[in-house]
C-alpha positions in Angstrom: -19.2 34.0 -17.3 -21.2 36.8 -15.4 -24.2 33.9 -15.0 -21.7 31.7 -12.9 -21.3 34.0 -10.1 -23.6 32.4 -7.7 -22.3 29.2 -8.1 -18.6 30.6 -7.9 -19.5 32.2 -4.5 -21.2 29.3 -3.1 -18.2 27.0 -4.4 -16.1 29.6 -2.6 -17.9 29.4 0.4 -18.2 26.1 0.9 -14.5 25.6 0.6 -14.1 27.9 3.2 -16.0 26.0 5.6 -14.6 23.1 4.9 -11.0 24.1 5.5 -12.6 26.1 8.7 -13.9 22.8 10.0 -10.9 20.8 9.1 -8.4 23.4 10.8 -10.3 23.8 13.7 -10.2 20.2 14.4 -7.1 19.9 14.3 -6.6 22.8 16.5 -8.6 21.2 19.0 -7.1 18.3 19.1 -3.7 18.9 18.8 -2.7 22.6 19.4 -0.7 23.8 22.3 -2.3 23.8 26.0 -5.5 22.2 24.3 -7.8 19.9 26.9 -8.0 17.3 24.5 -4.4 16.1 25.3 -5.6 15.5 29.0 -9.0 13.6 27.7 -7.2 11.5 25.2 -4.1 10.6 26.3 -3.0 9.0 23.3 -1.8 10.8 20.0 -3.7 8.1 17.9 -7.0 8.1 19.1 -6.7 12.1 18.7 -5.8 11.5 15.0 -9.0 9.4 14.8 -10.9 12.0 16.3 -9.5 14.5 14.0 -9.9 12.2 10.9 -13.4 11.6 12.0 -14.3 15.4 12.3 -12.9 16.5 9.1 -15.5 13.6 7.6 -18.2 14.9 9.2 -17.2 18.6 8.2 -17.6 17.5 4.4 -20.5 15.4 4.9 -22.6 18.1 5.9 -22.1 19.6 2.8 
């Protein structure tokens, strides 16, 4: 077990980036007082933003 720590810790921390990304988008996009709301009007088209950053979040990796 003590030779898997690197791996652990990278698995680790590329989880946390991942959720960091996908939470971030959708704080963006849909938290309270955000400027998205005034760019896109439309709840759907923020949901396709959203959708399209948390893709892009895991395809980096």
């Amino acid at each position: 077990m003590k030779r898997h720590w690197p791996e652990y810790l990278s698995e680790f921390l590329g989880t946390g980036l991942m959720v960091f990304i996908g939470l971030s988008a959708v704080a963006v996009n849909f938290g309270a007082g955000s400027p998205m709301e005034g760019l896109l009007p439309g709840p759907r088209l923020r949901l396709l933003l959203t959708a399209c950053l948390f893709a892009a979040g895991g395809e980096t990796f």
